[in-house]
C-alpha positions in Angstrom: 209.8 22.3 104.8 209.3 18.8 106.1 206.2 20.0 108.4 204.6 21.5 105.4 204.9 17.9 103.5 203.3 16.4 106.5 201.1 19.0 107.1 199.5 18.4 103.5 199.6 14.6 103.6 197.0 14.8 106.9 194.9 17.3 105.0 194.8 15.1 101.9 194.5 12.0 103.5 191.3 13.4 105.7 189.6 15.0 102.4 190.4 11.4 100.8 188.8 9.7 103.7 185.6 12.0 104.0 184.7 11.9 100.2 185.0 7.9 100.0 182.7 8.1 103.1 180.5 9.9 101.2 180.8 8.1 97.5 180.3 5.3 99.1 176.5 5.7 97.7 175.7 9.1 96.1 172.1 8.7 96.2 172.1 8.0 100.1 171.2 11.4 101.3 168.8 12.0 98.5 167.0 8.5 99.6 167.5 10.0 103.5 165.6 12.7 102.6 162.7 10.8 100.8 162.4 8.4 103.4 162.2 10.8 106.4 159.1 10.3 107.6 158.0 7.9 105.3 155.5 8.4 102.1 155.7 12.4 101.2 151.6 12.1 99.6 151.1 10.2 103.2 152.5 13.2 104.9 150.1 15.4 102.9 146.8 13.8 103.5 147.5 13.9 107.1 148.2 17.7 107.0 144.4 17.8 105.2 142.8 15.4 107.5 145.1 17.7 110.6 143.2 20.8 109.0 139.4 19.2 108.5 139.7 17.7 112.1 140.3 21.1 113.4 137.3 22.4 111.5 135.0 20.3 111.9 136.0 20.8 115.8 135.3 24.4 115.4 132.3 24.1 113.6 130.6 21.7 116.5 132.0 23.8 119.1 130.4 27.3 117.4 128.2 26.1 114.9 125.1 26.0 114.2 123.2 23.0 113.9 119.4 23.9 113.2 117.2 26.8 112.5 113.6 26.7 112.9 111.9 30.7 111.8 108.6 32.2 111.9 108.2 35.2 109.4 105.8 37.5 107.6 106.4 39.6 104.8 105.2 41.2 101.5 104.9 38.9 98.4 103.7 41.1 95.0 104.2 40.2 91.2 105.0 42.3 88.2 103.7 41.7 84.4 99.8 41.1 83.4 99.1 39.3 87.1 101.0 42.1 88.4 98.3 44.5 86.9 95.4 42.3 87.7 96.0 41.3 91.1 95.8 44.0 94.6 98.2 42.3 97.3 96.9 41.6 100.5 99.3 41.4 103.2 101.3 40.0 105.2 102.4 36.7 103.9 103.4 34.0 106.2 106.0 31.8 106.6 107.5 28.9 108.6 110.6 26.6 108.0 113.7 24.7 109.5 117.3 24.8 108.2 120.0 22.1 108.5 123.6 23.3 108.9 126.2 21.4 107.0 129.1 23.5 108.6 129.7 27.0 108.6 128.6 28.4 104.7 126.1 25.7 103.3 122.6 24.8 104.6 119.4 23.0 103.6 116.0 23.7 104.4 112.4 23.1 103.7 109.0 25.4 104.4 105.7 26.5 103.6 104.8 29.8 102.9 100.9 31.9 102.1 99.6 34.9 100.6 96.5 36.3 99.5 95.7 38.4 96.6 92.4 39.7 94.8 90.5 40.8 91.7 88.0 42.6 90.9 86.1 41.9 87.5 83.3 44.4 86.8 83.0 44.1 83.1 82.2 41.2 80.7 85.0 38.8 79.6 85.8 36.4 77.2 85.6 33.9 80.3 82.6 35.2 81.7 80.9 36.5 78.9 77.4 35.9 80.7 77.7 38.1 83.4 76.7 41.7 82.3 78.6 43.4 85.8 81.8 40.8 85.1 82.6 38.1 87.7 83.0 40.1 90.5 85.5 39.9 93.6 88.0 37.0 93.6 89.8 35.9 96.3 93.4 34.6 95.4 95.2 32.2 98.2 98.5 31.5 97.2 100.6 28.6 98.9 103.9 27.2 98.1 105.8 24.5 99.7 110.0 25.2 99.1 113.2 23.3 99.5 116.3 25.6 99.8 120.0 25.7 100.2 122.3 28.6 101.5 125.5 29.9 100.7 126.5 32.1 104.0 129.4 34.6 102.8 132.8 34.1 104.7 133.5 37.7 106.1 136.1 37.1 108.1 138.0 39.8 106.1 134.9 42.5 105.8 133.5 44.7 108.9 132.2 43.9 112.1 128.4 44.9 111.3 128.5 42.7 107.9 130.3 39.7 110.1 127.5 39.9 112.5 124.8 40.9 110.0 125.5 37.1 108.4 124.6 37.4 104.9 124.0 34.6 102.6 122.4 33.9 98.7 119.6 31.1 98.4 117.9 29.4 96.0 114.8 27.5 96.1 112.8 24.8 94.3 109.0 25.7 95.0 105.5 24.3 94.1 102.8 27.3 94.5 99.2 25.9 94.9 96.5 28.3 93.7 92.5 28.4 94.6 90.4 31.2 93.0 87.1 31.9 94.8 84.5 33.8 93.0 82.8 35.7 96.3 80.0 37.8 94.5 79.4 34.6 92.1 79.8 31.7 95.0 77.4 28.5 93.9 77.3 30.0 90.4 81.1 30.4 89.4 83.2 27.4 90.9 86.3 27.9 92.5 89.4 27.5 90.2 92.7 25.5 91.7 95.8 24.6 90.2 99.9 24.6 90.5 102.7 24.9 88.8 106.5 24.4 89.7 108.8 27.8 90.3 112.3 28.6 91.0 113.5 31.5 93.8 116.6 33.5 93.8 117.9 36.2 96.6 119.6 36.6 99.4 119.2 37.9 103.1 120.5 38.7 106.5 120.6 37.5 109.9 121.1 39.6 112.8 122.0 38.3 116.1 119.5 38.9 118.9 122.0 36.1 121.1 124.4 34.5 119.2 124.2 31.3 118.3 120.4 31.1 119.6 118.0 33.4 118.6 118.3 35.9 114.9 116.2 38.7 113.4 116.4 37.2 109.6 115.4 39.5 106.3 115.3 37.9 103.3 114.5 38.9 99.3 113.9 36.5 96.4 112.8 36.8 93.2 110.5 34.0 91.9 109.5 32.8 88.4 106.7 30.1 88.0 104.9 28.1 85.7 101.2 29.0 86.9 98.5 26.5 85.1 96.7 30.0 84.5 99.7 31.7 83.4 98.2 32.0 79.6 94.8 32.1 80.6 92.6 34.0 78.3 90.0 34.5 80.9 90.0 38.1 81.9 90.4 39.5 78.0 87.6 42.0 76.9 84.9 40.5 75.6 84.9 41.5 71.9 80.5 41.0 71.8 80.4 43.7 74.7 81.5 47.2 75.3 84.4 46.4 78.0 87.6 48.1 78.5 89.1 45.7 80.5 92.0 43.7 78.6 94.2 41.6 80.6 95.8 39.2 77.7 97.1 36.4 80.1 98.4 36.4 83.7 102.2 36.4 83.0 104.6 37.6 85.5 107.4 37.1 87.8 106.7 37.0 91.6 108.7 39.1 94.7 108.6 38.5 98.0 110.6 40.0 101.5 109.9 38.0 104.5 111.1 39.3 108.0 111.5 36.1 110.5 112.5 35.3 114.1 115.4 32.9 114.0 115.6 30.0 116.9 118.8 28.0 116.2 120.1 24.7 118.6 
């Protein structure tokens, strides 16, 4: 009976000792554990800044820094120009691309094309002209700044990871010249511009990675033409003419195939 009474007093006296021990300042472990370490939002910018390092260490090491392409292509339109103008291929292009990282790049480029008409009535423009105004040659150039989105596919196949896609969208201004080849010296040439938007996307496929691509691209244009509502080409209502083309409204298409040198 007596052990049990000492037996107790140890175990009560140790419990006694251990919780004054640890009353001695109930908040210490919860300051301990704030103060590992130091600042907890210090502790989380250096996981971000950890995590950017890394990337941007990737990025230089497999990255892309430039592009510079060559392409030719198709470029079309639909609406009234659509119906007035014949296409005549290829169109031509030429640009450079800066790499931000690994989705986002800038660019800049020129790009031609040449289109026709052929006017062999009387119009409200050329009203004069009993056979109309004849064969015009349309040159068409625009100038474009761009930025690309490339699409992370780390989770899609292996022929869309190497095919590379990417969305784009440009800010262009198209320069026009009109030249009047069956009325040259009587007709002057007609120039102008207007400022246009471009929307698509494309694909580029490796030829060697990392230095050389096969790149297809689509985009969808709308401009503001200085002829755009031009009443030129409407049938002259003194003369017996068919021909009717109200104004040359329309949107504009273009696919351009390019080789791709990257560094």
């Amino acid at each position: 009976m007596n052990t049990k009474k000492v037996l107790f007093l140890i175990i009560l006296s140790l419990s006694i000792g251990i919780q004054a021990q640890v009353s001695t300042d109930p908040f210490a472990l919860e300051e301990d554990d704030l103060n590992i370490g130091g600042d907890i939002f210090n502790d989380f910018n250096e996981d971000i800044e950890s995590a950017q390092m890394t990337e941007d260490e990737r990025f230089y090491r497999y990255g892309r820094f430039f592009s510079f392409q060559l392409g030719i292509g198709l470029t079309t339109f639909d609406g009234n120009r659509g119906v007035a103008y014949d296409n005549d291929p290829p169109t031509y292009n030429i640009g450079v691309n800066y790499f931000l990282d690994f989705q986002n790049s800038f660019g800049m480029g020129l790009e031609y094309s040449k289109h026709n008409m052929f006017v062999d009535q009387p119009t409200v423009g050329f009203p004069d002209f009993t056979t109309g105004a004849g064969f015009i040659d349309i040159a068409m150039l625009r100038v474009y700044f761009s930025a690309r989105y490339y699409i992370d596919t780390a989770d899609l196949g292996t022929a869309i990871t190497y095919s590379n896609p990417y969305l784009t969208a440009r800010l262009e201004y198209w320069y026009r010249t009109a030249k009047f080849r069956d009325q040259e010296g009587i007709i002057p040439n007609d120039s102008g511009g207007g400022f246009g938007i471009g929307i698509g996307g494309g694909l580029e496929f490796p030829i060697k990675i990392k230095e050389s691509y096969l790149g297809v691209e689509a985009l969808w244009h709308s401009v503001a033409y200085d002829d755009k509502f031009t009443q030129n080409f409407r049938a002259d209502p003194a003369g017996n003419t068919t021909l009717n083309i109200d104004d040359l409204t329309g949107n504009a298409y273009s696919i351009m195939t390019s080789y791709v040198i990257n560094w």
